[in-house]
C-alpha positions as CSV (number, residue, x, y, z in Angstrom):
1,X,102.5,69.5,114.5
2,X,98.7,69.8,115.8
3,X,99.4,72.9,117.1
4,X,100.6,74.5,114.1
5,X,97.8,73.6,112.1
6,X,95.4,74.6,114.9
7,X,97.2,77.7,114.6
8,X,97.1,78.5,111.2
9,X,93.3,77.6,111.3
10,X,92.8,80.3,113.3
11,X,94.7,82.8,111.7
12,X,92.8,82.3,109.1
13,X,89.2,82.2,110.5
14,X,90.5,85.7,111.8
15,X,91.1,87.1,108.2
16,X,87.9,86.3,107.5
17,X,86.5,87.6,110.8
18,X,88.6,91.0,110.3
19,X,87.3,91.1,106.3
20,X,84.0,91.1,106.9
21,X,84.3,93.4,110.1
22,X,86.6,96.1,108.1
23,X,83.6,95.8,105.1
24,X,81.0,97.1,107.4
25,X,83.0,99.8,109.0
26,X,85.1,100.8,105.4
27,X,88.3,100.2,107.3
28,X,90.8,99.0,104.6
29,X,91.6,95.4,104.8
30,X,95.2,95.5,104.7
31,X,95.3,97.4,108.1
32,X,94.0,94.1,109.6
33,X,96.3,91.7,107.8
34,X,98.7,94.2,109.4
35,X,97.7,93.8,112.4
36,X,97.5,90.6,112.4
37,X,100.9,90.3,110.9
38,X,102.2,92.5,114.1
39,X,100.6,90.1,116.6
40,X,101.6,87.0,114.8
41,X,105.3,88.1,113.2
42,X,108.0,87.1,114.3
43,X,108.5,89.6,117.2
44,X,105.4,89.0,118.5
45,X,102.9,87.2,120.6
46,X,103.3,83.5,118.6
47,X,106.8,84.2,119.4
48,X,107.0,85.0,122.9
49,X,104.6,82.4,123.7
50,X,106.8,79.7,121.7
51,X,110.1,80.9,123.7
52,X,108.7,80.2,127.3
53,X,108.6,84.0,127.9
54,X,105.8,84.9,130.6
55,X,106.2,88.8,129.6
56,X,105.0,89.6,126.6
């Protein structure tokens, strides 16, 4: 249960990093939340690393 919250607390904190990173470089914010969608969807790295996979 830890670990999920931990997890969502960093998700989070990285929104905010990519927000204010993307506001200095007028990269659209939604390309980050994509991003980070890609990395943390379903089909990726939260989901190999919760399966036991060692290959990403």
């Amino acid at each position: 249960m830890e670990l999920y919250l931990l997890l969502g607390a960093v998700i989070i904190l990285l929104c905010v990093i990519f927000n204010r990173i993307s506001s200095r470089l007028g990269v659209p914010v939604l390309l980050a939340f994509i991003f980070l969608g890609m990395v943390f969807g379903s089909d990726g790295v939260a989901a190999a690393w919760e399966s036991g996979d060692d290959e990403i």
